[in-house]
KEKE-3310 file (N, C-alpha, C; in steps of 0.2 Angstrom, whole numbers, plus 5000, padded with zeros to 4 digits):
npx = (4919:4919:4906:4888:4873:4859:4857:4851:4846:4844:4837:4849:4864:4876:4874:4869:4875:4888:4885:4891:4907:4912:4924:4942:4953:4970:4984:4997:5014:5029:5041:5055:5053:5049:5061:5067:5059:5065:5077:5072:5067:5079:5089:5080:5078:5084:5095:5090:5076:5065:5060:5064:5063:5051:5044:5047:5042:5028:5025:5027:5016:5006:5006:5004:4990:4971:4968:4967:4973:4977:4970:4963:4971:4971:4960:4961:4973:4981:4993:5009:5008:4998:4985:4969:4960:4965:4972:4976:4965:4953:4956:4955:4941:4938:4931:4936:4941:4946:4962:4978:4990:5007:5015:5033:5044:5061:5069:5058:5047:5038:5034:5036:5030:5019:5010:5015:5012:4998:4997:5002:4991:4980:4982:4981:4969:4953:4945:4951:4963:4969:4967:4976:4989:5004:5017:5029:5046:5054:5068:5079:5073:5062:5049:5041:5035:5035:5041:5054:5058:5053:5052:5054:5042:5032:5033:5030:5018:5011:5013:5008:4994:4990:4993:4984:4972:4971:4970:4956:4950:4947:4951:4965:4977:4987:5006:5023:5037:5049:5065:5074:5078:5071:5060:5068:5072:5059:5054:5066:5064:5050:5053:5062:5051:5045:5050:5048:5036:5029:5031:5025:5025:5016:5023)
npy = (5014:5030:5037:5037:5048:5041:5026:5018:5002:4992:4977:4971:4964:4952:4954:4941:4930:4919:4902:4892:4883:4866:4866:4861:4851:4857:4852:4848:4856:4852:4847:4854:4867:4875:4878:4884:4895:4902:4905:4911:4924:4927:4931:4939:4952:4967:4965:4974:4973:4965:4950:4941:4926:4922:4928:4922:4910:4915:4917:4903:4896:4901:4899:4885:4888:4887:4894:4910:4926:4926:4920:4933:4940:4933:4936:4950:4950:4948:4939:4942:4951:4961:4972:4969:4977:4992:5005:5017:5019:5023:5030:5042:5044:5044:5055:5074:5080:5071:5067:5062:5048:5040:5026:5020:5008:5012:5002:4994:4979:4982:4994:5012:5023:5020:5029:5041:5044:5047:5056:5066:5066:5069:5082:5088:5086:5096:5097:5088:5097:5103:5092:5084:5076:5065:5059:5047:5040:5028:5026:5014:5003:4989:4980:4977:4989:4994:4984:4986:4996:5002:5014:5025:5025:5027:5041:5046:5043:5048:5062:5065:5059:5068:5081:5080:5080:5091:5102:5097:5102:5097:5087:5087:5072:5069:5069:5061:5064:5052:5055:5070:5073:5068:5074:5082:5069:5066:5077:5073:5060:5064:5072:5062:5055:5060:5067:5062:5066:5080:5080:5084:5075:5059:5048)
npz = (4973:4980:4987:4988:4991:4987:4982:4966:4961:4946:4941:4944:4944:4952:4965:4976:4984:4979:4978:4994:4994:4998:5010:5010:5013:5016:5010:5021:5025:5021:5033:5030:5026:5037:5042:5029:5029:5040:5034:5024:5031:5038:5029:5019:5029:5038:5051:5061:5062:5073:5082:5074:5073:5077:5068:5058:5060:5062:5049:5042:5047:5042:5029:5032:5035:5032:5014:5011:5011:5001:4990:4989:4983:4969:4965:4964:4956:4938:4932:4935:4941:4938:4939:4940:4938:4937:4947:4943:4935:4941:4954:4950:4949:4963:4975:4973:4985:4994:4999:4994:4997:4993:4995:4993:4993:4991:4985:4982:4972:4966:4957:4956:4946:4940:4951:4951:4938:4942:4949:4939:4930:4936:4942:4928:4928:4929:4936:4946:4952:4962:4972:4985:4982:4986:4984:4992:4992:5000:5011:5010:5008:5006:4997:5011:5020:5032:5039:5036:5037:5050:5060:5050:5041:5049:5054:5040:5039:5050:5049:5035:5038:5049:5042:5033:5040:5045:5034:5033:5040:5054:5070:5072:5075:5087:5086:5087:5078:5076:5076:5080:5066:5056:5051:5039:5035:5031:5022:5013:5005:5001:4991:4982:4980:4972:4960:4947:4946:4941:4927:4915:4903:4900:4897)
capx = (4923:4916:4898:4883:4866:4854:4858:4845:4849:4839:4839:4857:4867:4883:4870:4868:4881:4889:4886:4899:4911:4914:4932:4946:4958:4975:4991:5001:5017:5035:5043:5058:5049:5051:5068:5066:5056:5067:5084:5072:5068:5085:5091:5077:5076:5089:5096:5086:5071:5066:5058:5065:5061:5044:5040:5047:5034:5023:5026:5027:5011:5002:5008:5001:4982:4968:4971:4965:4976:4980:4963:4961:4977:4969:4954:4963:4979:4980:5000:5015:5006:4996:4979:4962:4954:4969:4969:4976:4959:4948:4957:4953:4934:4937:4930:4944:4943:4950:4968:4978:4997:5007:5023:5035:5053:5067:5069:5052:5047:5034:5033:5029:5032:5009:5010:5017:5007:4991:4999:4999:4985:4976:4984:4979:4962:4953:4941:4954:4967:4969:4969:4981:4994:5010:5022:5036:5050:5056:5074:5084:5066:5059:5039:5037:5039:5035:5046:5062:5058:5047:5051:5053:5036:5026:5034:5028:5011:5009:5014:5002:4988:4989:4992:4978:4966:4971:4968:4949:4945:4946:4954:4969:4978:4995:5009:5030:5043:5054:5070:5075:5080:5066:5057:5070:5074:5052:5056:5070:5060:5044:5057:5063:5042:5041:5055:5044:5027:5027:5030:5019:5021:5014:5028)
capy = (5020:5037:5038:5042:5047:5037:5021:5013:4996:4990:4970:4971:4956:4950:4955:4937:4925:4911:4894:4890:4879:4862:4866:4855:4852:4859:4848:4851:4858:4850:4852:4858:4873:4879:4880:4888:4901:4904:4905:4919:4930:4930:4935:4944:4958:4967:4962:4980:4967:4961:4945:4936:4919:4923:4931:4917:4906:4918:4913:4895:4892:4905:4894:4880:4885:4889:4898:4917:4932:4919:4921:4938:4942:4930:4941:4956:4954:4945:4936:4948:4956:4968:4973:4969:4984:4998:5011:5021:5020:5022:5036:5047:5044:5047:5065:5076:5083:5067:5066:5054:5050:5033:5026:5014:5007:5015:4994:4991:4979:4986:5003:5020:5028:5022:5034:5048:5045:5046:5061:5069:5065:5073:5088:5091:5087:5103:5095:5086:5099:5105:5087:5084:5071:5062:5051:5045:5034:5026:5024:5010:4999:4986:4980:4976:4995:4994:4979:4985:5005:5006:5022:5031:5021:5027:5046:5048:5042:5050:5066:5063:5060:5075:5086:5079:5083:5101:5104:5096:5105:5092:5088:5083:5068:5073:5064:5064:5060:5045:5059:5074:5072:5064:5080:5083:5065:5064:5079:5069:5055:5067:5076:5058:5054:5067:5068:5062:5066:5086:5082:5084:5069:5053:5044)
capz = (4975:4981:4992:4985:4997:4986:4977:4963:4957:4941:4939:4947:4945:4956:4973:4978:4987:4975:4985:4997:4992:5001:5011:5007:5021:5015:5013:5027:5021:5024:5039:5029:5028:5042:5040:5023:5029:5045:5032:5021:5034:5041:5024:5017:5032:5042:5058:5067:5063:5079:5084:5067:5074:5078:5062:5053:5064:5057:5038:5041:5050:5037:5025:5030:5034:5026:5008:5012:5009:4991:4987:4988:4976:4962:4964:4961:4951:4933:4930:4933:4947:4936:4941:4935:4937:4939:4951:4938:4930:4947:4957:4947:4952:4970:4979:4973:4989:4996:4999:4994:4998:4989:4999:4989:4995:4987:4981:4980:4967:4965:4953:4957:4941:4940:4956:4948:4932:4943:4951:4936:4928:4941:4941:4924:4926:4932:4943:4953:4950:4969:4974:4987:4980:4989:4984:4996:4992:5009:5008:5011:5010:4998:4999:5015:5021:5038:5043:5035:5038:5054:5062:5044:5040:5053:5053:5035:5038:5053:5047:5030:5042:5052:5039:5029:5045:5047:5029:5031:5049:5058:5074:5071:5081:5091:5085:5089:5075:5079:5080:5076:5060:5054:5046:5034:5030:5027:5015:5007:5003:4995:4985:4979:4977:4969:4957:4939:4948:4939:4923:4909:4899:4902:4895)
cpx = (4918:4910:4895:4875:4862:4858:4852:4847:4843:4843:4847:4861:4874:4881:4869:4874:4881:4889:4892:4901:4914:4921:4936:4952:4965:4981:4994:5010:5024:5040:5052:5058:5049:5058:5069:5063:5061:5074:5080:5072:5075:5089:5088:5077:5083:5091:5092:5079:5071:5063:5058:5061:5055:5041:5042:5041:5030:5021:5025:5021:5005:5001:5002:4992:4979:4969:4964:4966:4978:4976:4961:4967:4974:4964:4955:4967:4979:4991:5004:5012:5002:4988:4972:4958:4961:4966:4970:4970:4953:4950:4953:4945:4930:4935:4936:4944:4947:4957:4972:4987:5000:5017:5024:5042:5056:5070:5066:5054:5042:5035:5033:5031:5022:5009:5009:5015:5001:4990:4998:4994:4980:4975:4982:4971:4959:4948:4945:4962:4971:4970:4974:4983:5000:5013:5029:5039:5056:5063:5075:5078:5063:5052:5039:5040:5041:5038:5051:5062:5054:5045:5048:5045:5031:5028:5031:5020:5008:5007:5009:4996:4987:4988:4986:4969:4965:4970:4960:4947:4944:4951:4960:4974:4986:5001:5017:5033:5047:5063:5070:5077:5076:5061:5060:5072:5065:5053:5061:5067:5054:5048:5059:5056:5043:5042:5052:5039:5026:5028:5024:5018:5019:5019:5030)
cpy = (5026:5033:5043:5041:5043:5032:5016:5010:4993:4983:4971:4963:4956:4952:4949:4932:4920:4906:4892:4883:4872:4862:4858:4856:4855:4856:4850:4851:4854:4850:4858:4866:4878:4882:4887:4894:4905:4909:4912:4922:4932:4934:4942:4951:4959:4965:4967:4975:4962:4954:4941:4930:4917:4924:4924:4910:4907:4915:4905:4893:4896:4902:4889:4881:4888:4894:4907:4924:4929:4923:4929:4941:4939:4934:4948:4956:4948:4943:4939:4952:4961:4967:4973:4972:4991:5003:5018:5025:5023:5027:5041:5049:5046:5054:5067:5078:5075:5067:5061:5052:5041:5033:5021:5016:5011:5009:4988:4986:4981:4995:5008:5024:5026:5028:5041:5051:5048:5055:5068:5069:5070:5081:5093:5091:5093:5104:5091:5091:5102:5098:5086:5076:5069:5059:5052:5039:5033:5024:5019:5004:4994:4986:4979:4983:4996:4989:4983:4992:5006:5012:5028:5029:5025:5037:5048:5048:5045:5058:5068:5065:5066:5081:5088:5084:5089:5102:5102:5097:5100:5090:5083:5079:5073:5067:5067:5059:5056:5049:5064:5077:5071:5069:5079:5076:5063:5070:5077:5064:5057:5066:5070:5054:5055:5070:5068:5065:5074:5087:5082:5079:5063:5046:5043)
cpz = (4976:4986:4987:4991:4994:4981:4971:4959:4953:4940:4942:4947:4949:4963:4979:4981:4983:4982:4987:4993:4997:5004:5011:5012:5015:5015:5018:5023:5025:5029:5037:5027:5029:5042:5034:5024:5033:5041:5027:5024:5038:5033:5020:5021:5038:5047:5063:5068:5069:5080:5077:5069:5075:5070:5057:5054:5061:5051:5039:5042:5043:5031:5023:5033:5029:5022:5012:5008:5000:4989:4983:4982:4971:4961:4960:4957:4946:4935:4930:4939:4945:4939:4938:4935:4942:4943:4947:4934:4936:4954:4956:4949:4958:4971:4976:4980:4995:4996:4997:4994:4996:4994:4996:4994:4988:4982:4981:4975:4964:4961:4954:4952:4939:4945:4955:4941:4934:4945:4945:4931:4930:4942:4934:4923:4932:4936:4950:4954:4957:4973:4978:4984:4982:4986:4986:4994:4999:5006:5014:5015:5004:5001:5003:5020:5029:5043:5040:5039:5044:5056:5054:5042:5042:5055:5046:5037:5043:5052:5041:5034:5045:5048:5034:5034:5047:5040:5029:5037:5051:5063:5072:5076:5082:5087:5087:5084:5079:5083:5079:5070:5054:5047:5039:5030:5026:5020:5008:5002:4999:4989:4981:4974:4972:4962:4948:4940:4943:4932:4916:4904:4902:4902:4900)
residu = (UNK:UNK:UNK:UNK:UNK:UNK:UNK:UNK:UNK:UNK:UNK:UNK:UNK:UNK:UNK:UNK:UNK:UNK:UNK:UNK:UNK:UNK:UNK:UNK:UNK:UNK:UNK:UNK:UNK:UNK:UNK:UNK:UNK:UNK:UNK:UNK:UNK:UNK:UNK:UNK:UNK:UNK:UNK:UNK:UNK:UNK:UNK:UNK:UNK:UNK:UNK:UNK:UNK:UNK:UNK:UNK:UNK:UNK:UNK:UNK:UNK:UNK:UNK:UNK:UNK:UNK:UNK:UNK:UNK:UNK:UNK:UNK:UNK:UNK:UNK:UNK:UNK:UNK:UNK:UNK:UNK:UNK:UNK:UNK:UNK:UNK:UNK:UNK:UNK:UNK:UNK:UNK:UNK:UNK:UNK:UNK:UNK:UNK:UNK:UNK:UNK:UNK:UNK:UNK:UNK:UNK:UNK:UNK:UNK:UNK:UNK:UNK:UNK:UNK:UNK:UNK:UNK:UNK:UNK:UNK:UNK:UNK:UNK:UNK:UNK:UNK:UNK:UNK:UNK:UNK:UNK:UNK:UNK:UNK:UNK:UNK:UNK:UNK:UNK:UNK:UNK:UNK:UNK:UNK:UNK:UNK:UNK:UNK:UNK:UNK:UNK:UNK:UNK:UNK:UNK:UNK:UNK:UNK:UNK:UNK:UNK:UNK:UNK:UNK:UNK:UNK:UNK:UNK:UNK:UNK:UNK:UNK:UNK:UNK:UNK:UNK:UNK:UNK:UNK:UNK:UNK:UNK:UNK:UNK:UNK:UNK:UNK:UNK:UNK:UNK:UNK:UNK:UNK:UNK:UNK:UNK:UNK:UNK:UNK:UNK:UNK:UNK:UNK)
# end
């Protein structure tokens, strides 16, 4: 986390590449499967969800090749989904002049009441105390924010982004909300962010 101009490493260890591992072909998965994935994605995401059938393609074939995005979860989350090295604990680290903005579904399963802890955490400390901090709840969205919610998705972040680059001098990109509308529904969704993020206990 963070950038430093000079680094000096004494004896360092975890610098060298563990030896690769001999790959192992990967069972090939059952053809009913395919089915099985085709029957979540039709369930799990709206019908505004476009190329279903595709996407379900997607998940089956992901499935069955080599382990990857897996891997990289064992790496980082302990049983339950919790994390083996909190951001909770490691935000705090970052430049405060860094910005930083946290978007969760409205039925996520995922948490954002750590969000709104980190949020004020921050706040109280008097080095990050100016710290820009966000937090959006995307309505009518679980995890995968960007398939259920695109437009709302891509209005928040655009809008984030831009604002963040005009407060740090910098040229900021051009961007067009999705509708008209859209402002006051990104304001509804802060305000709901936002809703535990000012209190003062940690509870």
């Amino acid at each position: 986390l963070g950038r430093s101009m000079i680094q000096v490493c004494l004896s360092p260890a975890r610098h060298a590449h563990a030896p690769r591992p001999h790959p192992r072909p990967r069972p090939r998965l059952h053809p009913l499967l395919r089915r099985a994935s085709q029957g979540y994605v039709n369930r799990r995401f709206h019908e505004s969800v476009t190329n279903k059938p595709e996407f379900a393609e997607y998940m089956y074939q992901h499935w069955q090749g080599q382990a990857s995005g897996e891997l990289a979860l064992q790496a980082m989350l302990s049983p339950g989904a919790f994390a083996k090295r909190p951001l909770i604990d490691r935000i705090p680290e970052l430049n405060p002049k860094i910005p930083i903005t946290f978007i969760y579904g409205d039925r996520d399963w995922m948490d954002i009441r750590p969000a709104q802890r980190i949020k004020r955490r921050l706040a109280q400390d008097p080095v990050s105390a100016d710290r820009v901090v966000r937090c959006f709840e995307l309505e009518e969205a679980g995890h995968q924010l960007m398939i259920d919610q695109p437009d709302s998705f891509n209005d928040i972040l655009l809008k984030a982004i831009h604002e963040d680059e005009v407060a740090m001098g910098l040229r900021p990109h051009k961007f067009e909300l999705s509708s008209p509308s859209s402002l006051e529904a990104i304001m509804r969704m802060e305000a709901a962010g936002m809703k535990n993020a000012h209190q003062t206990s940690e509870a």
